[in-house]
Each structure stands twice: as structure tokens, then as C-alpha cells.
C-alpha positions as CSV (number, residue, x, y, z in Angstrom):
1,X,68.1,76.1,102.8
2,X,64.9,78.5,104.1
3,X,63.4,76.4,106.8
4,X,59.6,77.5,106.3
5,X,58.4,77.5,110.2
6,X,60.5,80.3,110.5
7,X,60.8,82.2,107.0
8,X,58.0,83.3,104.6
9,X,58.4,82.3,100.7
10,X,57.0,84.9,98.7
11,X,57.4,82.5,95.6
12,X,56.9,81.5,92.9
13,X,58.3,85.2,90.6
14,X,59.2,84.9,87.2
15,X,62.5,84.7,85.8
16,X,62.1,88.6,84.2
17,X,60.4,90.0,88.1
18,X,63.5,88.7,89.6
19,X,66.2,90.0,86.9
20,X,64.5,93.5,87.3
21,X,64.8,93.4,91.3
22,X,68.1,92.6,91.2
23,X,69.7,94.2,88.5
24,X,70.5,91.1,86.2
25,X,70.7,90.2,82.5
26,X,69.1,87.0,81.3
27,X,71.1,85.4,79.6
28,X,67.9,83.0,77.5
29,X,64.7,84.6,76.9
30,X,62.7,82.3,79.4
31,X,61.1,85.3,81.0
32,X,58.1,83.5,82.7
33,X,59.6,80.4,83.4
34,X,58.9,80.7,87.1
35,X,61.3,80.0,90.4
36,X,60.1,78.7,93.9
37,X,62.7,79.1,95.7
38,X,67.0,80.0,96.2
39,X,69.0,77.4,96.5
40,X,73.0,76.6,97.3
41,X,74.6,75.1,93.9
42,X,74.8,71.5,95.2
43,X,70.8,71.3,96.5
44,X,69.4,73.4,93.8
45,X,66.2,71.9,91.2
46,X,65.1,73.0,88.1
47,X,62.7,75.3,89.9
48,X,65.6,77.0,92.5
49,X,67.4,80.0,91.9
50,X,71.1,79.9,92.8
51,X,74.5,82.0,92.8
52,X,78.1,81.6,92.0
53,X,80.5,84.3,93.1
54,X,83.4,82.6,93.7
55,X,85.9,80.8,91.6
56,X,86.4,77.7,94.2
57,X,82.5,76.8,93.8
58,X,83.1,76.4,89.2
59,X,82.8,72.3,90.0
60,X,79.6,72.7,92.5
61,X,78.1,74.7,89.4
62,X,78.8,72.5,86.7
63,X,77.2,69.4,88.5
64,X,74.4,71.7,89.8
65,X,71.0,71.2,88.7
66,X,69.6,75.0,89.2
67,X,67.2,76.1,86.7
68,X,68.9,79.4,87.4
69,X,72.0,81.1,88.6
70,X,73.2,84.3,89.0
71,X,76.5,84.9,88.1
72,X,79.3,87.5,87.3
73,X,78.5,89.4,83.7
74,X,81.8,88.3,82.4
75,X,81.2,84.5,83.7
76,X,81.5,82.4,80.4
77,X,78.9,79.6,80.5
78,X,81.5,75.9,80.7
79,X,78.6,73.8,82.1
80,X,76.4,71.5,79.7
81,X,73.5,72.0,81.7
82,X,70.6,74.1,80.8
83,X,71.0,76.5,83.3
84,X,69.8,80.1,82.8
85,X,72.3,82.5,83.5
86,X,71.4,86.1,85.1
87,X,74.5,88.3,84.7
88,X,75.5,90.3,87.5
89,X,77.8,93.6,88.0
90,X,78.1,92.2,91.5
91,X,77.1,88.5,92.0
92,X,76.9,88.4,95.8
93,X,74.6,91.7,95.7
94,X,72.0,90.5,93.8
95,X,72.0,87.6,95.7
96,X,71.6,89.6,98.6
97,X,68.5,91.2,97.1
98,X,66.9,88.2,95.5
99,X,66.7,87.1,99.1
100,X,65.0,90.0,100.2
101,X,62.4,89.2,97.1
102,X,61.7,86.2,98.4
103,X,62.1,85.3,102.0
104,X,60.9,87.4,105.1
105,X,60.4,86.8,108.8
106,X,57.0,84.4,109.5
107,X,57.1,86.1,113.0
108,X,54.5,89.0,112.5
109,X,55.3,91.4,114.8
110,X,52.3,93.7,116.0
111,X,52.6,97.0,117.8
112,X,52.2,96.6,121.9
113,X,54.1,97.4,125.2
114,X,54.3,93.8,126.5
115,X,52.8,93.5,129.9
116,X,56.3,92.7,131.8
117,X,58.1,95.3,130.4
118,X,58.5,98.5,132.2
119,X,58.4,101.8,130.6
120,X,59.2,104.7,132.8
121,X,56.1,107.7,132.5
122,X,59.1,109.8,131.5
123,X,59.9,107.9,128.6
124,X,58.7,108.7,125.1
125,X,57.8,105.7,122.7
126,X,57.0,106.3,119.4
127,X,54.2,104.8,117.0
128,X,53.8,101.3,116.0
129,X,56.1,100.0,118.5
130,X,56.8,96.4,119.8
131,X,58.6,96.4,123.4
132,X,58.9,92.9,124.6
133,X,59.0,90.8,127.7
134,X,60.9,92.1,130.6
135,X,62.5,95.0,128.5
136,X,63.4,97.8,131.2
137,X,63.0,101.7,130.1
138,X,64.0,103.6,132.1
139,X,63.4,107.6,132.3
140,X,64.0,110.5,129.6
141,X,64.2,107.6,127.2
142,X,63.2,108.1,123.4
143,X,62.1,105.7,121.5
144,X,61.1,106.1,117.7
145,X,58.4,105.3,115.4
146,X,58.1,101.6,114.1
147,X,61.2,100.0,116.8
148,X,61.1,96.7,117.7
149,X,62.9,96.1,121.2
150,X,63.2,92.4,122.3
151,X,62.8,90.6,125.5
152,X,65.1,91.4,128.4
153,X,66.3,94.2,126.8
154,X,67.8,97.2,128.8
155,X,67.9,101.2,127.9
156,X,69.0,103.9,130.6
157,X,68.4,107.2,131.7
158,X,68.0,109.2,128.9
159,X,69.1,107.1,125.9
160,X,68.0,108.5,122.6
161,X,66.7,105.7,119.7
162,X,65.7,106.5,116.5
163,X,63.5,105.5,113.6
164,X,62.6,102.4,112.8
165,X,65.5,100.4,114.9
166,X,65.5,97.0,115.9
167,X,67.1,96.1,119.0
168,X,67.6,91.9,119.7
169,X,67.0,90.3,123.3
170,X,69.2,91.1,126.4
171,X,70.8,94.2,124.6
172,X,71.8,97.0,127.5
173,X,72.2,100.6,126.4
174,X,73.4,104.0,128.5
175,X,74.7,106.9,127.7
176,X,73.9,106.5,123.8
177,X,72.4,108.7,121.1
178,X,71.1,105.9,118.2
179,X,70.2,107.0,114.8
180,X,68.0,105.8,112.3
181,X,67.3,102.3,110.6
182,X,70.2,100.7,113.4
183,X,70.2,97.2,114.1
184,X,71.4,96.2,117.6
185,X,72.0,92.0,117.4
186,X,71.5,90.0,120.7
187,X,73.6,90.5,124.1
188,X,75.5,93.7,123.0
189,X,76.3,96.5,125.3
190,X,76.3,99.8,124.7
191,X,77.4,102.5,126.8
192,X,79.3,101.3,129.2
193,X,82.6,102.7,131.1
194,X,85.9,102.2,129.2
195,X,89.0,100.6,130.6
196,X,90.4,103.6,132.2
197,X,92.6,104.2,134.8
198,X,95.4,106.4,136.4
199,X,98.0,104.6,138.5
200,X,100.2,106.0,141.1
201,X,101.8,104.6,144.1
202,X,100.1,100.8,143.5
203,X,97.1,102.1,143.6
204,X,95.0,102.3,140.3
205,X,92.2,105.1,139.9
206,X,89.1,104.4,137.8
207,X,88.8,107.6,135.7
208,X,85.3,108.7,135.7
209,X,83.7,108.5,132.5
210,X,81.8,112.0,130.9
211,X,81.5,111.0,127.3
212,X,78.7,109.2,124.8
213,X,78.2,107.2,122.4
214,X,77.3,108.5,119.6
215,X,75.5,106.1,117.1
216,X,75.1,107.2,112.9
217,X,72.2,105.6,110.8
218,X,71.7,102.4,109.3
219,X,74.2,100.7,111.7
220,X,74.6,97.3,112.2
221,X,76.1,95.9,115.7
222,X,76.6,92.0,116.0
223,X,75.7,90.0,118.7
224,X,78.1,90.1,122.1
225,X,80.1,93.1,120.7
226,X,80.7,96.0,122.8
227,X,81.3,99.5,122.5
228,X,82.6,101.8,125.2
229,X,81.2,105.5,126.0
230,X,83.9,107.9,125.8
231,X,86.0,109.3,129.0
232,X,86.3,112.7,128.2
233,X,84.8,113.1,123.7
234,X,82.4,111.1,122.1
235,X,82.9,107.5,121.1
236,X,81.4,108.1,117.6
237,X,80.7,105.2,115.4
238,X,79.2,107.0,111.8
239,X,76.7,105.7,109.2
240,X,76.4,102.8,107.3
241,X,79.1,100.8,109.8
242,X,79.1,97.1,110.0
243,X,80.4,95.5,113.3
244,X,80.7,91.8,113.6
245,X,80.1,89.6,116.5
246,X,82.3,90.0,119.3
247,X,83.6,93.3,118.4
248,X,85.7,95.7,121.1
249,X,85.3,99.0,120.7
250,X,87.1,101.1,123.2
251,X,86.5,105.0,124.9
252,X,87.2,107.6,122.5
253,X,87.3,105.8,119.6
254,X,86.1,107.1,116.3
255,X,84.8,105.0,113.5
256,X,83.9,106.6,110.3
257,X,81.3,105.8,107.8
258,X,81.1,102.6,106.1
259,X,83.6,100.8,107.8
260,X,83.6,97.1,108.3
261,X,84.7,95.5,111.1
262,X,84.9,91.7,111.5
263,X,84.4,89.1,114.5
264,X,87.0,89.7,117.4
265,X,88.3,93.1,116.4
266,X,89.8,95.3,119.2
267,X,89.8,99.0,118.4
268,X,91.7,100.6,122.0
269,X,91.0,103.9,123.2
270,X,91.0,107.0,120.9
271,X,91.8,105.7,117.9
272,X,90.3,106.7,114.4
273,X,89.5,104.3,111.7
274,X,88.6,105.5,108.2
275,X,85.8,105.8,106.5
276,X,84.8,102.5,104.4
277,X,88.1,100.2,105.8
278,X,87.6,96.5,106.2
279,X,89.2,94.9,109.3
280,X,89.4,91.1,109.4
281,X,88.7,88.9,112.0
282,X,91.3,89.5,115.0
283,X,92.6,92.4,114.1
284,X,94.0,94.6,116.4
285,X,94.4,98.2,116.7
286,X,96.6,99.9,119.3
287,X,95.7,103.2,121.5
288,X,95.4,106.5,119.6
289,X,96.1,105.0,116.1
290,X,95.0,106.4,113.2
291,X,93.7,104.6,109.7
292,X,93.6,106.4,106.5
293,X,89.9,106.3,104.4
294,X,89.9,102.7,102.6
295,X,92.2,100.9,104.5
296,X,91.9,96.5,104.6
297,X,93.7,94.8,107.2
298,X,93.7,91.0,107.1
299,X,92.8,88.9,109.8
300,X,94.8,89.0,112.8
301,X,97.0,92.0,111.6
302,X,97.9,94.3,114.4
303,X,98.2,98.1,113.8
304,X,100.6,99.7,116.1
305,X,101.3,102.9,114.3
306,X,99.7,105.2,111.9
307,X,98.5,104.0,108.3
308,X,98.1,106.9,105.9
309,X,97.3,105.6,103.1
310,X,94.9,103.7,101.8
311,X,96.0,99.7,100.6
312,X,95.9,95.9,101.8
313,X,98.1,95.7,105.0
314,X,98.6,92.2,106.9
315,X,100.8,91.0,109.7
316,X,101.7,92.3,113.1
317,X,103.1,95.3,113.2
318,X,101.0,95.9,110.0
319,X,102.5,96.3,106.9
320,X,101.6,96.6,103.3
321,X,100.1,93.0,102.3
322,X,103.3,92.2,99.7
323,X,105.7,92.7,102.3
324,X,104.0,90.5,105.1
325,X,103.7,87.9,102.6
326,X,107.4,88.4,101.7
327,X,108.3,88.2,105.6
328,X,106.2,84.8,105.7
329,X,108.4,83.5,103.4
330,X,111.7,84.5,104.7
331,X,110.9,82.8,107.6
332,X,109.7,79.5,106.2
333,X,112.9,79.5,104.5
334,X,115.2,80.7,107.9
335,X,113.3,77.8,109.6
336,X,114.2,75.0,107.3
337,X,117.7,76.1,106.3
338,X,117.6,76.1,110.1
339,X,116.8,72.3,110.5
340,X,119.0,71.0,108.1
């Protein structure tokens, strides 16, 4: 539920103005019945829009009172209720946008350099701007148009940001070029030395770091994650990424575009991941490792060596999913023949 001191309703839009915004078929021909607000199946009224995308929720949605719902186009209406069906290629999408057609920040944020922040005379900020309280910017930095940078905020010598990014409270930055449209979530760091060392003799030599980050557009970084500058190339993460909270990224490394990566992932030095692979939560990924385009690793897998291909892989080492799941088994049964 939208709690309205800190969300703007945009409501009420008729049943046809939200169909066309998110690319659904009505299933009645209710066009201007009217809807107020979105709603989870179980709290949703006769006036609340609301979604099913998932099998497990068919019982929420047959006791759900939504005067609406948007649902997959093949979904095959089993309730009784009266519930107006809008039919989606992609449930959870349209979702997604009927949000954005009705809810927005009630913050209004207007253009300023707050008066505790510090913004070195070397420094370039761009128009329509908001840099909060206590936000440090320090020389040679670029900033572009329409940014928002929160409170506490740090960015380093030289740091490069593009258009239209919005960068959360206590965020530090170095030795980072950002693209456009990026969103940097609370308490990340950017920037920083990896874990690099050379060891002889007992004695273990920090390698000095030379590399960047190097940041693609419309990137989204979760709050706490951190991603390491590289030693000697780039650490390169490419556009469209998503990275969870809590995410590791290490020196070197090399994410292409699209990829997903999920709370607690650990990427190590140098390694590659594909263009438009998913990583569950936990998931681990060993030194100079390679992942093919397209890759999905379930949640806690651990990659040790190449994958080449694309497919579902699971388990540590990872393997494709039907043989972890075949392993799993084997086990079960080894540990209760075992017992007897």
C-alpha cells in the first residue's frame, strides 16, 4: 500500500488511459469506469487496480475484491467475481508501468547547491541541479544537467557524472566515469582500491591501483554494494545493468550489458560476465572466470570455471540446473540409505 505523506496519487485514470499506458487488453468494455488507486490482491476494492503474475497468488485472486487486475493474456478467468481483466504480454511489466502512471515522489526537489555542501571552483555542475547537505565535490569534478546528489555524499578528484543521475545519501565516488540516467542507491562506494596484493617472504605488497571505473547508461547500483576500480584495465560495468544490494564487484572485472545481478553477489577480480545473465542472490564467481551472453545462475551457485554457453546452471561448482538437481537427489538418497 502507497503511504500518501511520502507518494503522490495521480488518480483517479480510467480503465481505457490505463490499458493504453501499459500495453493491456480489456477484457469488458468498461472503458471509463475509473480506478483510484493499485492495490495487492488481498487489500484491493472495487475502485483498486491489482496484478497477478504468479501461479501461487490463483487463491489470493479469486477471493480478491479488485475492480481490476492485470493479468497474463492467456490467463482464463476461474473467479466469480466481477473483476475486469486487462491482459498482458508480460504481467509484471505493466505493473511496473501502471505504477509509474500513478504514483510519484511527494518530495519536490528544486534546483540549489545546499549551503553545507562544498563544491570545489574547479568543478563543473550542470543545470537544474540539487546537491544536498554536506555533499563533498571535490576538484575537476563533472556534474550533468538535471542530477540530484543526496546528503553526505562524496565525489573525488576528477569523477565524471552524467545526465540526469541520481545519486542517494552517503554514496562515495573516485576514480569513476558515470554515464547517463544512472542511479547510485544509498551507502555505495565506487572507486575504491581492489583486494590486491603480491606476497613474498611473509610480507604482503599492496599493488597500486591505475585503473577506473567505468560506468554505462541507465545503471542501477543498490544500496551498500561496492565496486572496485581496476589495478591495471578498467573495471567496466555496461548499460542497462542492475546490481542489487550488497553486491561485490571486484578490480578488473567486466560486466556486460543488461546483466542482473542479485543481493550478495561476489564477482573476483577480472572476470567477465555476459551480456543480459541473471545471478541469484549469493552467487559466487571465482577470479578470471568467464560467463557466456544469457547465462542464469541460481542463488548461491558458485562458478569456478568457464561457462560457454548460455543455460540455467545451479550448485557449487556450477553446473547445468538438471544435473545439480540430479546431484541433490543422490545425496538425499546416500544420506538415508546411509541412516538405515
Amino acid at each position: 500500500m502507497a503511504e500518501k505523506f511520502f507518494y503522490s496519487n495521480s488518480g483517479p485514470h480510467t480503465l481505457q488511459k490505463i490499458a493504453t499506458a501499459i500495453g493491456c487488453e480489456i477484457s469488458k468494455t468498461d472503458a471509463e469506469k475509473e480506478f483510484y488507486e493499485i492495490k495487492s490482491l488481498s487489500e484491493a476494492e472495487p475502485s483498486s487496480l491489482s496484478f497477478l503474475s504468479n501461479k501461487k497468488y490463483i487463491e489470493d485472486y479469486k477471493k480478491s475484491k479488485a475492480g481490476a487486475c492485470i493479468v497474463p493474456y492467456n490467463f482464463e478467468n476461474i473467479s466469480t467475481n466481477n473483476t475486469i481483466l486487462l491482459r498482458a504480454h508480460n504481467p509484471y511489466y505493466s505493473y511496473a508501468k501502471a505504477l509509474d502512471l500513478f504514483y510519484s515522489k511527494a518530495r519536490r526537489i528544486v534546483s540549489q547547491i545546499t549551503p553545507s555542501a562544498y563544491v570545489s571552483s574547479s568543478a563543473k555542475i550542470g543545470k537544474n541541479c540539487y546537491i544536498g547537505h554536506n555533499v563533498v565535490i571535490e576538484d575537476e569534478v563533472e556534474i550533468g544537467d538535471n542530477s540530484v546528489i543526496e546528503s553526505g555524499t562524496f565525489i573525488d578528484f576528477g569523477v565524471k557524472v552524467g545526465l540526469a543521475a541520481r545519486i542517494d545519501s552517503n554514496v562515495s565516488i573516485s576514480h569513476a566515469i558515470i554515464g547517463d540516467n544512472v542511479v547510485i542507491l544509498a551507502g555505495a562506494r565506487i572507486g575504491q582500491d581492489g583486494f590486491g596484493f603480491a606476497t613474498d617472504k611473509g610480507i604482503h605488497k599492496k599493488i597500486y591501483h591505475i585503473g577506473r571505473v567505468l560506468i554505462g547508461n541507465d545503471v542501477e547500483i543498490g544500496a551498500n554494494s561496492c565496486i572496485d576500480r581496476g589495478s591495471m584495465n578498467d573495471t567496466i560495468i555496461e548499460d542497462f545493468c542492475r546490481i542489487d544490494n550488497l553486491v561485490q564487484i571486484g578490480h578488473n572485472a567486466h560486466v556486460k550489458k543488461g546483466a542482473i545481478l542479485v543481493a550478495q553477489v561476489g564477482i573476483a577480480g577480472s572476470s567477465t560476465i555476459g551480456s543480459y545473465c541473471a545471478l541469484g542472490g549469493q552467487v559466487g564467481v571465482a577470479g578470471h572466470i568467464t560467463i557466456a551472453d544469457g547465462v542464469q545462475i541460481a542463488g548461491q551457485g558458485g562458478v569456478i570455471q568457464d561457462i560457454k554457453e548460455p543455460g540455467i546452471m545451479g550448485g557449487t561448482p556450477a553446473v547445468p540446473i538438471r544435473d545439480w538437481h540430479r546431484q541433490s537427489i543422490i545425496m538425499k538418497k546416500l544420506v538415508k540409505d546411509k541412516g538405515k
